[in-house]
N, CA, C and O atoms as CSV, one atom per row, in Angstrom:
chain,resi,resn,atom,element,x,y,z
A,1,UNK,N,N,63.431,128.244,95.648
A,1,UNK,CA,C,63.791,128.224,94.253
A,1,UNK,C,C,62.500,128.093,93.442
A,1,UNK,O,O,61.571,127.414,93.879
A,2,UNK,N,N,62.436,128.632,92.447
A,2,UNK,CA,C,61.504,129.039,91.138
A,2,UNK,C,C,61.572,127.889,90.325
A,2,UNK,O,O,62.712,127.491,90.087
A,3,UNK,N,N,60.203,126.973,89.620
A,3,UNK,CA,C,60.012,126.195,88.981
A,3,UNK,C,C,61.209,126.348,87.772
A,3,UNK,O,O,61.989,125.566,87.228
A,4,UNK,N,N,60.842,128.112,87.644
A,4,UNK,CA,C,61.874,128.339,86.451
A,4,UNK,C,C,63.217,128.393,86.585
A,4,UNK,O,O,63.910,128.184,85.589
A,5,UNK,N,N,63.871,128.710,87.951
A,5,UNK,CA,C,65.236,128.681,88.280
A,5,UNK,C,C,65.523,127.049,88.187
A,5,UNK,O,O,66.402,126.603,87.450
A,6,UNK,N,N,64.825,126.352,88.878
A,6,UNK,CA,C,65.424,125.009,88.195
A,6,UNK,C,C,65.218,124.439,87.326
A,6,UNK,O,O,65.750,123.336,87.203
A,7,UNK,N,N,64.379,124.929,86.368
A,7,UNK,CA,C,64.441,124.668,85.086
A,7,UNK,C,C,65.946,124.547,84.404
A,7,UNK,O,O,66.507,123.604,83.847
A,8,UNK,N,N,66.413,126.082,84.724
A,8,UNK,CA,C,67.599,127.181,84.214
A,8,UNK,C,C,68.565,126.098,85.197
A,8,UNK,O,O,67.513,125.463,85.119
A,9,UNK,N,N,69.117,125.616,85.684
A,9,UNK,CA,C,69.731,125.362,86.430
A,9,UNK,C,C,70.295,123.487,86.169
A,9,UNK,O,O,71.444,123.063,86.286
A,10,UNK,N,N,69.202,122.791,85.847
A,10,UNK,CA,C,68.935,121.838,85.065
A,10,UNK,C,C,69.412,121.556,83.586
A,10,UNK,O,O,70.172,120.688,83.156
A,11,UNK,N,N,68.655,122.671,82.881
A,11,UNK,CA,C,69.603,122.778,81.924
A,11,UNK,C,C,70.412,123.110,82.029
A,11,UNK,O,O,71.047,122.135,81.627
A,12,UNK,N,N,71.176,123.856,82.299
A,12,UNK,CA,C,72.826,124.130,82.607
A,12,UNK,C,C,73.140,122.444,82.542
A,12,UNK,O,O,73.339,121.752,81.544
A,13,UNK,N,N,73.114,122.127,83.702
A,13,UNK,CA,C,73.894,120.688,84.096
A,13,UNK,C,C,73.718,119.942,83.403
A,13,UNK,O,O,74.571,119.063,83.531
A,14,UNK,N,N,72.695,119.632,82.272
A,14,UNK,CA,C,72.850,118.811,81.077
A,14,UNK,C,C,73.167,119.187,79.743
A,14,UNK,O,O,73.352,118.442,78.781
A,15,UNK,N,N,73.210,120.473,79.796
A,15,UNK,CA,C,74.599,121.271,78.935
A,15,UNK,C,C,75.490,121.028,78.877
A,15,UNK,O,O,76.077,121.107,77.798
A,16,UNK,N,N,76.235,120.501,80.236
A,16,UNK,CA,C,77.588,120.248,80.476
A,16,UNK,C,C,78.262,119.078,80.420
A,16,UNK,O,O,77.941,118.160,81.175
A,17,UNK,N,N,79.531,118.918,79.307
A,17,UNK,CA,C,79.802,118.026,78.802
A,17,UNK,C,C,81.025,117.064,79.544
A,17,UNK,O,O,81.413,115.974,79.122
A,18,UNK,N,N,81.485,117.733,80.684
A,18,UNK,CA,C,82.723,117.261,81.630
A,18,UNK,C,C,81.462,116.653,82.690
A,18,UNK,O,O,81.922,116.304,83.777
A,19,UNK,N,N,80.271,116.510,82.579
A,19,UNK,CA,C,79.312,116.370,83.839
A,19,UNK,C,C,78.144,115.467,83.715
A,19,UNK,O,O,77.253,115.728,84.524
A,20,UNK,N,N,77.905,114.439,82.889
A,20,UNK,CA,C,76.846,113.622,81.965
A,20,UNK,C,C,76.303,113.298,83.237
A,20,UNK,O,O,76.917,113.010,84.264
A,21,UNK,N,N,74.930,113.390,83.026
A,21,UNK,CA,C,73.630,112.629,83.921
A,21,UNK,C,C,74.365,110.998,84.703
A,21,UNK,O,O,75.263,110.221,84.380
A,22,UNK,N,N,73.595,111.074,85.597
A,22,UNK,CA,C,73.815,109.609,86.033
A,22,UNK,C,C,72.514,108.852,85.749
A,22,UNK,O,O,71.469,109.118,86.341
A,23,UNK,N,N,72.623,107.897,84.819
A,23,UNK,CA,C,71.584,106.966,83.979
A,23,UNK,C,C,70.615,106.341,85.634
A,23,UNK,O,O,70.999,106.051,86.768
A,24,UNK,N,N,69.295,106.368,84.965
A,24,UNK,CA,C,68.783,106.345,86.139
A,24,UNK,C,C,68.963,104.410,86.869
A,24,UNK,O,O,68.314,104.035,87.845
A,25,UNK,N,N,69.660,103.773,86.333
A,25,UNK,CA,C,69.819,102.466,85.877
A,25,UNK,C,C,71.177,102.150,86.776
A,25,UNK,O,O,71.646,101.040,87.026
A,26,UNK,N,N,71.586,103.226,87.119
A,26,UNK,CA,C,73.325,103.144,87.822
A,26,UNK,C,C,73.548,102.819,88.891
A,26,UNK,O,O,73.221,103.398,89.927
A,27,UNK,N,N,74.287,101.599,88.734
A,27,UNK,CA,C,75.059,100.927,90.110
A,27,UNK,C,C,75.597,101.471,90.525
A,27,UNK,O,O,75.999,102.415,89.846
A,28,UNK,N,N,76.098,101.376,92.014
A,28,UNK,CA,C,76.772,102.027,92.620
A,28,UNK,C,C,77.711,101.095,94.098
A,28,UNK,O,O,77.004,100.335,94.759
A,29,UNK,N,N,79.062,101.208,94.462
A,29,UNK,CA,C,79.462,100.433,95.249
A,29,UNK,C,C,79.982,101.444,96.381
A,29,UNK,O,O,80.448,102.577,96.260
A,30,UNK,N,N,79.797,100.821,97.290
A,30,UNK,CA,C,80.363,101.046,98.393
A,30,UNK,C,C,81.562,101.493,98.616
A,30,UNK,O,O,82.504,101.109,97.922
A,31,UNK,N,N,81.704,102.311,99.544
A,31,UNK,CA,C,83.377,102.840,100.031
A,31,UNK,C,C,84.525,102.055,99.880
A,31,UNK,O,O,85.597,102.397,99.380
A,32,UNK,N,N,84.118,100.664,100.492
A,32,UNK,CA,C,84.914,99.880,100.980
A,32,UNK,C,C,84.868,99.059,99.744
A,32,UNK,O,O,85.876,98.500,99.313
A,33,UNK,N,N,83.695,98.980,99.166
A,33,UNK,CA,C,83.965,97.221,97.763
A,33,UNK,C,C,84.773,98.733,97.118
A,33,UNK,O,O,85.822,98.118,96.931
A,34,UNK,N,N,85.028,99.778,96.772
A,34,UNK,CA,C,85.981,100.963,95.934
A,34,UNK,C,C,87.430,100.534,95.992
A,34,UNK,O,O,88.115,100.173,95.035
A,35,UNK,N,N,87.809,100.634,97.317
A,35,UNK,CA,C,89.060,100.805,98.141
A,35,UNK,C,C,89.369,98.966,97.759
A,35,UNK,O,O,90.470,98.578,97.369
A,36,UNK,N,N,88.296,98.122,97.947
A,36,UNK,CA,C,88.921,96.551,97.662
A,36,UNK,C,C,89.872,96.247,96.612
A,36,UNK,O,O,90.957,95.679,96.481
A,37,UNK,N,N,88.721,97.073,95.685
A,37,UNK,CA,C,88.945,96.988,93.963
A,37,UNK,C,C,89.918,97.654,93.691
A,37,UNK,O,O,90.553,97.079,92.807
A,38,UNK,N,N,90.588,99.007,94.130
A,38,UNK,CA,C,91.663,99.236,93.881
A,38,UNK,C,C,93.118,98.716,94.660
A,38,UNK,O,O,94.297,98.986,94.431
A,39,UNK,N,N,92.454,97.843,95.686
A,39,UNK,CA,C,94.019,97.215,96.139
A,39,UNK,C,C,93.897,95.640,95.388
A,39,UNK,O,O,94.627,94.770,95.861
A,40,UNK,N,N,93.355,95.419,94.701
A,40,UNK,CA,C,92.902,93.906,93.615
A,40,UNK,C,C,92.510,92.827,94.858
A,40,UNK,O,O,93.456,92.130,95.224
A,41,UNK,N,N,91.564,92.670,95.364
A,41,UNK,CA,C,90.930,92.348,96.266
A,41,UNK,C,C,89.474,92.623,96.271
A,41,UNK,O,O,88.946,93.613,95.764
A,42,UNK,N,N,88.684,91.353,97.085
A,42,UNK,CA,C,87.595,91.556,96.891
A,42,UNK,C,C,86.658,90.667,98.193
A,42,UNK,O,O,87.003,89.502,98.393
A,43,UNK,N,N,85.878,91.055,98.761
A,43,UNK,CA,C,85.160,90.614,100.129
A,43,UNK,C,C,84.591,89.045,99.751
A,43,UNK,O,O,84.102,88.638,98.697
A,44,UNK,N,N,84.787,88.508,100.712
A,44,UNK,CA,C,83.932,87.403,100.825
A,44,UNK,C,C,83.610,86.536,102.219
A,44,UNK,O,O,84.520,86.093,102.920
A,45,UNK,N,N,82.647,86.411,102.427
A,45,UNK,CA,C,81.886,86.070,103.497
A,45,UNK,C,C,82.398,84.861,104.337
A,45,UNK,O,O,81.804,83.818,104.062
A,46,UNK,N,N,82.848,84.810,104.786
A,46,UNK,CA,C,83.262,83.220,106.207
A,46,UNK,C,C,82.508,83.212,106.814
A,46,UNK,O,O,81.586,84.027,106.843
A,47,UNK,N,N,82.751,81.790,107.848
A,47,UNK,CA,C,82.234,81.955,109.054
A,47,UNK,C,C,82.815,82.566,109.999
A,47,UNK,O,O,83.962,82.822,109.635
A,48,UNK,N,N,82.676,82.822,110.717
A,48,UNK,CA,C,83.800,83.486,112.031
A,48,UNK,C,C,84.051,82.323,112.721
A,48,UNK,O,O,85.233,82.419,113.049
A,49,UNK,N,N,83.743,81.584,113.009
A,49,UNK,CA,C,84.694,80.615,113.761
A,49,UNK,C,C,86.056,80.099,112.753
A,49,UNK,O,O,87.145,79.851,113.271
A,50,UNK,N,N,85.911,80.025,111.824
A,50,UNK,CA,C,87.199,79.884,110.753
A,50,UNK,C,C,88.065,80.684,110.879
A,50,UNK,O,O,89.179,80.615,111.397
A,51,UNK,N,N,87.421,81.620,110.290
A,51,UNK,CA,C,88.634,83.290,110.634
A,51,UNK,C,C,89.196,83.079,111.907
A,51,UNK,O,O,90.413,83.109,112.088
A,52,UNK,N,N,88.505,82.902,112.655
A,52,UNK,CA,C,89.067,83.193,114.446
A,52,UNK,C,C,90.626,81.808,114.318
A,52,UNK,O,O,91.673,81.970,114.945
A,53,UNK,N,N,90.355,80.549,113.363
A,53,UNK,CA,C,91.134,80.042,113.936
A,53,UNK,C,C,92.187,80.052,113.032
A,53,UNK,O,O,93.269,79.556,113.346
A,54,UNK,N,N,91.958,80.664,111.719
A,54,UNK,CA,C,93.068,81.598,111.374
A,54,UNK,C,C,94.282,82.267,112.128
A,54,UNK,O,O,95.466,82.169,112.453
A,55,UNK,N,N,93.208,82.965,112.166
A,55,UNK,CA,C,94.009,84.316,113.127
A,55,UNK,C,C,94.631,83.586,114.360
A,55,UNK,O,O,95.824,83.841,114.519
A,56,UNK,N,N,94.165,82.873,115.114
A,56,UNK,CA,C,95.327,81.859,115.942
A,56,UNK,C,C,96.524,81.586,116.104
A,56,UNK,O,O,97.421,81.804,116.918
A,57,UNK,N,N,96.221,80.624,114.371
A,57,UNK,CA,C,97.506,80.620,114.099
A,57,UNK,C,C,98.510,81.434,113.798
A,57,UNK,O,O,99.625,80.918,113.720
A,58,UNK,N,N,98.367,82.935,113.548
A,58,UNK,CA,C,99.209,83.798,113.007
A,58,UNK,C,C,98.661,84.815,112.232
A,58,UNK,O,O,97.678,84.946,111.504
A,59,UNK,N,N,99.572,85.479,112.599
A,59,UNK,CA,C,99.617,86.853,111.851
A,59,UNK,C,C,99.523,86.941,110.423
A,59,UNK,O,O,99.462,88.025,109.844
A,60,UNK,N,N,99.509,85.735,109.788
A,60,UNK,CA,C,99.704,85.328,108.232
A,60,UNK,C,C,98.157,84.620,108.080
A,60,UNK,O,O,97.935,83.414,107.975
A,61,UNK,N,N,97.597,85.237,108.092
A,61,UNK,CA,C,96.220,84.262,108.133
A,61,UNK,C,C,95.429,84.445,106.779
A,61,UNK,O,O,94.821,83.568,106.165
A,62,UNK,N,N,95.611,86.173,106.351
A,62,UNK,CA,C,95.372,85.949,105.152
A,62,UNK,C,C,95.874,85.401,104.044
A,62,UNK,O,O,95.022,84.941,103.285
A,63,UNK,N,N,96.929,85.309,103.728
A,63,UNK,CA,C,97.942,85.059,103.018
A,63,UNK,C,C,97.889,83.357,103.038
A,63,UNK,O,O,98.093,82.638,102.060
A,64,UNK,N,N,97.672,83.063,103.941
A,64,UNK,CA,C,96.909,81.387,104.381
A,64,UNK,C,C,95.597,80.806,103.989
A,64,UNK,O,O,95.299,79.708,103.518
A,65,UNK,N,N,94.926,81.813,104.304
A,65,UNK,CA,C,93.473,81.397,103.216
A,65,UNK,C,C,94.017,81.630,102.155
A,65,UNK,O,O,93.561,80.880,101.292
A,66,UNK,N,N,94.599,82.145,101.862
A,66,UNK,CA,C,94.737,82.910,100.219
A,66,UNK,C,C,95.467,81.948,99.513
A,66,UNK,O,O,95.369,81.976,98.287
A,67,UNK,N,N,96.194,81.085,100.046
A,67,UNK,CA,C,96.853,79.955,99.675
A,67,UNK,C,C,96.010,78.675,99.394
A,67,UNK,O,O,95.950,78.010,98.360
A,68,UNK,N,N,95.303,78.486,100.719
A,68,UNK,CA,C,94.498,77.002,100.167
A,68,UNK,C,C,93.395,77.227,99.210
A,68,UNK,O,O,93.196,76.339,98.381
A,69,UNK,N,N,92.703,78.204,99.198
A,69,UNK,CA,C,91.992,78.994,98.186
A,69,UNK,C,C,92.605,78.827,96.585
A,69,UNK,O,O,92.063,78.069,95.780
A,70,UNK,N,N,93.305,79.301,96.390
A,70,UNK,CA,C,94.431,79.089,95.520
A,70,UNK,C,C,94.356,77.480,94.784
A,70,UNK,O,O,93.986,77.151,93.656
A,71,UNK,N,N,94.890,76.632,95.976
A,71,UNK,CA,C,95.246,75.455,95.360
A,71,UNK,C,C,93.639,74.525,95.561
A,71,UNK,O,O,93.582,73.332,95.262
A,72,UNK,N,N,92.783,75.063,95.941
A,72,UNK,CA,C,91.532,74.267,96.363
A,72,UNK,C,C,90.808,74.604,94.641
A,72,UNK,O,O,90.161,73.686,94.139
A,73,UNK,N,N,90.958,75.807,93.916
A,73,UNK,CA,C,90.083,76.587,92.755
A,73,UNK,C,C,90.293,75.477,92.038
A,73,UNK,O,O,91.207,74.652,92.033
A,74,UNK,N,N,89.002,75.622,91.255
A,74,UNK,CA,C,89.512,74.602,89.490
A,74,UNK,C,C,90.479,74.906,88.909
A,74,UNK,O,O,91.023,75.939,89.297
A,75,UNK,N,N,90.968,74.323,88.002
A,75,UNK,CA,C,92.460,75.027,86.974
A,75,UNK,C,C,90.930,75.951,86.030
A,75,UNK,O,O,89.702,75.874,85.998
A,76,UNK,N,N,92.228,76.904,85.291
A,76,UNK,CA,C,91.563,77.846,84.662
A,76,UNK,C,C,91.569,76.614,83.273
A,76,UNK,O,O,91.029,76.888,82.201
C-alpha cells in the first residue's frame, strides 16, 4: 500500500460518521469482565481454599457467598 492509498483510506474512515476513531485514551475490557456485566455480575478474587469449601458444601455455593456478602456489606 501507497503512503497515498492510506492516506485515501484514512480519510475515508474518519469521514465516517456510523464509525468514530477510538480515542487514543480508551479502555477496554475483557471477554469475560463483557459477558459479567451483562449478566449483572462482577469478578472478584478469593482464596481457593474458601471456594473449595464452598463448593463442598453444595451446589449452592454461590448463592451462599452471595448471601453472607450481602448481610456482612455496610447498610447503604
Amino acid at each position: 500500500m501507497t503512503p497515498e492509498e492510506d492516506a485515501a483510506i484514512t480519510a475515508d474512515a474518519l469521514a465516517d460518521p456510523d464509525n468514530p476513531p477510538i480515542e487514543d485514551d480508551a479502555e477496554f475490557m475483557t471477554w469475560e469482565e463483557a459477558q459479567a456485566r451483562l449478566k449483572g455480575r462482577t469478578q472478584v478474587a478469593l482464596e481457593h481454599d474458601v471456594v473449595e469449601r464452598f463448593r463442598r458444601a453444595g451446589d449452592d455455593w454461590r448463592e451462599r457467598i452471595d448471601a453472607i456478602l450481602r448481610e456482612a456489606a455496610p447498610a447503604e
